[in-house]
C-alpha positions in Angstrom: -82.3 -77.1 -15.3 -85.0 -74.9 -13.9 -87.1 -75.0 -10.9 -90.6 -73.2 -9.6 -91.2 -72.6 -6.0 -94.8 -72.2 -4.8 -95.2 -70.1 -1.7 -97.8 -72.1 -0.4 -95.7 -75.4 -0.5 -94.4 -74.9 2.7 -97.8 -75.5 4.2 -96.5 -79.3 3.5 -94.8 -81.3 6.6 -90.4 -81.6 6.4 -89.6 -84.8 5.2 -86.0 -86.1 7.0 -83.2 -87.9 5.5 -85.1 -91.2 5.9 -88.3 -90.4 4.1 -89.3 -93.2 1.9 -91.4 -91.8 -1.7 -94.5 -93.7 -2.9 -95.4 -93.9 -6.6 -99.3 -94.0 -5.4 -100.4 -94.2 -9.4 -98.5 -96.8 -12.1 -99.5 -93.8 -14.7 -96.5 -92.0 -13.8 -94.1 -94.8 -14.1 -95.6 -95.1 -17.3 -95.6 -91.9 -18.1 -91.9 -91.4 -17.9 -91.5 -95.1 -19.8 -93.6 -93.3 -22.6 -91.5 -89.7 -22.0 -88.0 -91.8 -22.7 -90.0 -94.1 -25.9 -91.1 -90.8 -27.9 -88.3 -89.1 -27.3 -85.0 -91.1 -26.2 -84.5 -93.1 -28.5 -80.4 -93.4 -29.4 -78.6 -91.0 -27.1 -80.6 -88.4 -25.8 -81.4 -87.8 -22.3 -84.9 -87.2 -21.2 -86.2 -85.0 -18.6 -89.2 -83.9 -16.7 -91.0 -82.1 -13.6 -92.6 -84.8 -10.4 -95.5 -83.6 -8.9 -97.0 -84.8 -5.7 -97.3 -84.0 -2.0 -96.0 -85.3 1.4 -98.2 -87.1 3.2 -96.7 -87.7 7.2 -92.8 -89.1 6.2 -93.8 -90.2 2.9 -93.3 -88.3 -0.6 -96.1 -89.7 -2.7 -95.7 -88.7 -6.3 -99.1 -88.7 -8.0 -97.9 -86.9 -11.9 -95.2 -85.6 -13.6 -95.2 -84.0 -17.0 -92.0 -83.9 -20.0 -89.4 -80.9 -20.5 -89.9 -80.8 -24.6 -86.8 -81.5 -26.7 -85.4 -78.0 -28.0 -83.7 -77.6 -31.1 -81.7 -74.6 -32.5 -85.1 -72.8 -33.9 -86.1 -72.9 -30.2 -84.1 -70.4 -28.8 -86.5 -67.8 -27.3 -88.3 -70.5 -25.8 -88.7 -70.4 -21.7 -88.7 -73.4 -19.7 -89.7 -71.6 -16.4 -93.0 -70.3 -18.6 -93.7 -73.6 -19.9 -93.5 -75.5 -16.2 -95.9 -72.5 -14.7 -98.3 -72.3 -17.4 -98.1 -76.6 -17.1 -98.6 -76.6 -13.3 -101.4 -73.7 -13.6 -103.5 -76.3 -15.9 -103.0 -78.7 -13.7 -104.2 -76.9 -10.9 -107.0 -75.9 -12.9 -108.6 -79.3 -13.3 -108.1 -80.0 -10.1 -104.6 -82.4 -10.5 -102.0 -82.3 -7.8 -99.5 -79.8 -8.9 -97.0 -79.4 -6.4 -93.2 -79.5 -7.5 -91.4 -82.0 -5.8 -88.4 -83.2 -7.8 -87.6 -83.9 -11.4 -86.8 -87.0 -13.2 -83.7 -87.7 -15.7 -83.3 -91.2 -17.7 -79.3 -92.8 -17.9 -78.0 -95.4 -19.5 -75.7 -97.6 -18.5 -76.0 -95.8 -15.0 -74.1 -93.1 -16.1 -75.9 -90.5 -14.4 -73.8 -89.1 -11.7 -72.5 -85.8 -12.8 -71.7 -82.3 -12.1 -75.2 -81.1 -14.1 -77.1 -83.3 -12.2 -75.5 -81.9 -8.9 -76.1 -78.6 -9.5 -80.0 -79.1 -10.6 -80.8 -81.2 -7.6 -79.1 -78.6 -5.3 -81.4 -76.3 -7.1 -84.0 -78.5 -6.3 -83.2 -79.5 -2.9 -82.6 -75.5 -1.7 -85.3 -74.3 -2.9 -87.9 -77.5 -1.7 -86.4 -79.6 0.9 -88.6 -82.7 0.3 -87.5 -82.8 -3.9 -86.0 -85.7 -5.1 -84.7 -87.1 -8.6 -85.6 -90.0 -10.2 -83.5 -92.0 -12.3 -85.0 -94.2 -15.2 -82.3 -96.5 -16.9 -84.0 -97.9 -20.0 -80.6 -100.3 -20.9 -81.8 -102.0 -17.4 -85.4 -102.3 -18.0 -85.1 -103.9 -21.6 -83.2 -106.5 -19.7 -86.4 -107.7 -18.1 -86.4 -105.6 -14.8 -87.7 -102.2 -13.8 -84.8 -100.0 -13.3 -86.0 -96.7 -11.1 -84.1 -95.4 -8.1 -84.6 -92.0 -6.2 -81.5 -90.0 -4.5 -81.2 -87.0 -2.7 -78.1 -84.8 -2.1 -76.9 -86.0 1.4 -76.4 -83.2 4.3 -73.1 -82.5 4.3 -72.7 -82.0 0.7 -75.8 -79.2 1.1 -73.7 -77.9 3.3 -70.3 -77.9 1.1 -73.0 -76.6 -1.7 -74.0 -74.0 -0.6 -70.1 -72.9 0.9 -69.0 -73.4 -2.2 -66.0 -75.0 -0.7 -65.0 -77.6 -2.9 -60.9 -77.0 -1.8 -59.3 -80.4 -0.5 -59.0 -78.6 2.9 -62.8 -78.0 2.8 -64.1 -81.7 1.9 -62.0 -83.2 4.4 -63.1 -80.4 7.0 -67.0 -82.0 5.9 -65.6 -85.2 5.8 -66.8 -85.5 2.6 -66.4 -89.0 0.2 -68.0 -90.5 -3.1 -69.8 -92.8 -0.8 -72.0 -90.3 1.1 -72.4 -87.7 -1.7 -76.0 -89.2 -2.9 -78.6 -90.6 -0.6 -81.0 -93.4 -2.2 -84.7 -93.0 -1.1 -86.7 -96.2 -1.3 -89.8 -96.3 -3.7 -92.5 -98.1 -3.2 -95.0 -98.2 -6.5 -98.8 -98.5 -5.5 -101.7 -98.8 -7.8 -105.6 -99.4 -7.2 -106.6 -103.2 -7.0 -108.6 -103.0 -10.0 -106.5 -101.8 -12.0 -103.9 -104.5 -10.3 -106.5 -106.9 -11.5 -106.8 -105.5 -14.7 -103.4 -106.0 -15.2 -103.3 -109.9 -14.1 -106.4 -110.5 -16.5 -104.1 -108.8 -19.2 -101.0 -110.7 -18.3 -102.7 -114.1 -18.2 -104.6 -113.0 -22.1 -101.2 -111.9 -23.4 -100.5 -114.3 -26.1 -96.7 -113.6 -25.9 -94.5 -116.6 -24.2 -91.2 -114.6 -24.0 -92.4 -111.0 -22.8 -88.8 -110.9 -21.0 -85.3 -112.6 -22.2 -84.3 -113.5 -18.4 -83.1 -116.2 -19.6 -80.9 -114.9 -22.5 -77.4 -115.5 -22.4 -75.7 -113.2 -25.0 -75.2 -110.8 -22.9 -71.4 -109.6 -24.0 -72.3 -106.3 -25.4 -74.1 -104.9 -22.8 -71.1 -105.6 -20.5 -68.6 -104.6 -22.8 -70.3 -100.9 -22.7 -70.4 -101.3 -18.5 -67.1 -101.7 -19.2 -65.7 -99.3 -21.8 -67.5 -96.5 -19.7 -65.8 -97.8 -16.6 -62.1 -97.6 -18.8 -63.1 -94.3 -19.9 -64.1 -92.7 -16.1 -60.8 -94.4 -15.0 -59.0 -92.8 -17.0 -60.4 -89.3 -15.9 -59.7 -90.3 -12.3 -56.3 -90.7 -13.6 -55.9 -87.0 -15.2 -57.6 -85.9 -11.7 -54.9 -87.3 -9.9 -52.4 -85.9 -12.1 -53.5 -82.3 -11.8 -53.4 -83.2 -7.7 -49.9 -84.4 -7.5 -49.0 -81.9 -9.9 -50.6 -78.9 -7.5 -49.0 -81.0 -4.3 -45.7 -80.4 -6.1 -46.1 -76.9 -6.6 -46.8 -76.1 -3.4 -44.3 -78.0 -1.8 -41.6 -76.3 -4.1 -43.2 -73.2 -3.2 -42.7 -73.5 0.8 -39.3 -74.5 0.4 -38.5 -71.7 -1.8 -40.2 -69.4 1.1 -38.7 -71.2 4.1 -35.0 -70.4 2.3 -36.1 -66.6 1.7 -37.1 -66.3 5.7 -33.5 -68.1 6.5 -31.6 -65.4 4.0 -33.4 -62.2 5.3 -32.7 -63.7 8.9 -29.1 -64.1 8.2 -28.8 -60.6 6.6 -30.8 -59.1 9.5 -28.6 -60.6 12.3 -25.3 -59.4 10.2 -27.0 -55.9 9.8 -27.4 -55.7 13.6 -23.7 -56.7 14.3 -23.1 -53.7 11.8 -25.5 -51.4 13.8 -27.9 -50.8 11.0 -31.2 -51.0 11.2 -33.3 -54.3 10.3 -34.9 -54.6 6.5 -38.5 -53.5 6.3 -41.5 -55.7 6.9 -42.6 -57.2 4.1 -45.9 -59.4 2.6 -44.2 -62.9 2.3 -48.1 -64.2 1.1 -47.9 -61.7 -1.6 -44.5 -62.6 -2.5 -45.2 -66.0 -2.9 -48.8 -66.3 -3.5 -50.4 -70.3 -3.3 -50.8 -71.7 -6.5 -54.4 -72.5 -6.8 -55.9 -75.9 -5.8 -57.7 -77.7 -8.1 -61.6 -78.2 -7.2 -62.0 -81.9 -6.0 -65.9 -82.2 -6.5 -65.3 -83.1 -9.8 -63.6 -86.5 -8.6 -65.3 -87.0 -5.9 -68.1 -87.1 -8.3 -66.3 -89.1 -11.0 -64.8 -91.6 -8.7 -69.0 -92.4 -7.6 -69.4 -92.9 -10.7 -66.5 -95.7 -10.8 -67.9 -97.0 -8.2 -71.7 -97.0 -9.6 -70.4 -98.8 -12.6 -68.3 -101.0 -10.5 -71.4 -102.2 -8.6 -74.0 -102.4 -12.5 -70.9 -105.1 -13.9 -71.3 -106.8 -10.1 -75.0 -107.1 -10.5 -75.3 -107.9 -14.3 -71.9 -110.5 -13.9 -73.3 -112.5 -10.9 -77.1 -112.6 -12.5 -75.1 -114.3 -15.7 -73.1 -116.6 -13.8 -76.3 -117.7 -11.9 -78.3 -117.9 -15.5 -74.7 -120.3 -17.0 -75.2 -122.5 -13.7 -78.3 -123.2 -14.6 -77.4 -124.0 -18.0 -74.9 -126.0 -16.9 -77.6 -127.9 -14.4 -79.8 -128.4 -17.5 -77.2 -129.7 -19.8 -76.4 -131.8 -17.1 -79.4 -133.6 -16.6 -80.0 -134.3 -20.3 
């Protein structure tokens, strides 16, 4: 993932922690509906560039164009060129063009990861106010509009930028899965024509059933929530493995030096009784050198994403036990 940086960007007001962003045109939500439609279908993972401007403590994002797809043949091709020659048309016909954040779709909400950590740090360095917007398409064919915004909280700019992802140095920061990612609310505006234009639409549409609220075989989308739940637990439990293993290492290792200190104190108080000189200093840390811990971002970031599934079978299982009483209301009365 690759980012541009205007100079004069910073013209723009700081946006804090508790900025809320503002969709102000229903083209862009569209526009990434469309993005994900032409080019997501099955497996693959769509991105692309927001572009907007802060306005007081708001983030108002008024376009956003598509990375393309590459293939194999498309190996000389440079995404920094495309996103500058992009934003310099833009700018040209007079379209806001200001970077402000990126947008990646996910399915099944499987979204946090180490790549996406690393481009919104990117992101977030370079341009404070940049967010990233998360489109789950599984969610919206369910009959609800699934679109969240997140941020990189403060600490874990910090710890980003140190580079210190050591046990010692996330729980120096304090540092858990629950305060790695920020959620920004979004508010999504349109004008009232075209809100009227929409009603008019709605109330022509021919179609009864536009969205299966009501649908009840749900079993396969909760079977995946939970096969990819399985599946990140299962990680968590090679993560913890490598930790105890590491634990045990070093424990070994300071009992192995503790007993070397007791020996060469022994053989230096029975070389004084002897009248000869002490042994030489020596390096005890090169001697026995630490074994190396393992990095712990990578389950801090797998056990959010536990916990993001976790909370997806919460919300889908309690919608379907509401739908079932309801079923079981109607069944009831007939």
């Amino acid at each position: 993932m690759y980012f541009l940086l205007f100079p004069f960007y910073f013209l723009a007001a700081t946006v804090g922690v508790s900025m809320c962003m503002a969709l102000k045109k229903r083209g862009v939500v569209l526009k990434i509906i469309k993005h994900y439609q032409e080019e997501g279908q099955g497996s693959e993972v769509v991105q692309g560039v927001l572009l907007g401007l802060v306005v007081d403590d708001r983030l108002e994002i008024t376009n956003c164009f598509p990375f393309p797809q590459h293939t194999e043949d498309d190996a000389d091709f440079d995404e920094v060129q495309y996103q500058m020659e992009m934003m310099r048309s833009l700018r040209h016909v007079n379209i806001d063009h200001l970077h402000v954040g990126w947008y990646q779709s996910t399915y099944y909400g499987s979204f946090v990861s180490r790549a996406l950590l690393d481009s919104q740090f990117s992101y977030q360095h370079a341009i404070e106010e940049s967010v990233v917007l998360i489109y789950d398409p599984i969610k919206t064919a369910q009959g609800s509009l699934s679109l969240k915004a997140y941020r990189l909280t403060p600490k874990l700019m910090e710890i980003c930028k140190e580079k210190d992802f050591t046990p010692e140095g996330l729980k120096k920061a304090s540092i858990g899965f629950e305060n790695m990612f920020e959620e920004v609310p979004i508010v999504i505006k349109n004008s009232h024509l075209i809100n009227v234009l929409m009603w008019e639409l709605e109330d022509k549409s021919t179609v009864s059933d536009k969205h299966e609220l009501l649908n009840l075989s749900s079993s396969n989308h909760l079977e995946k929530s939970l096969q990819l739940l399985m599946d990140r637990v299962d990680d968590m439990s090679q993560e913890i493995v490598k930790y105890n293993t590491y634990s045990r290492n070093l424990s070994k290792q300071q009992q192995q030096k503790h007993q070397y200190l007791q020996r060469r104190q022994q053989e230096n108080t029975q070389r004084q009784g002897r009248g000869e000189p002490p042994l030489p200093e020596e390096d005890i840390n090169k001697m026995f050198k630490p074994p190396q811990a393992p990095p712990r971002m990578d389950t801090l970031l797998i056990a959010g994403q536990v916990n993001n599934y976790c909370q997806n079978v919460k919300e889908f299982t309690s919608q379907n036990l509401g739908k079932l009483f309801m079923v079981e209301a109607l069944q009831g009365n007939n």
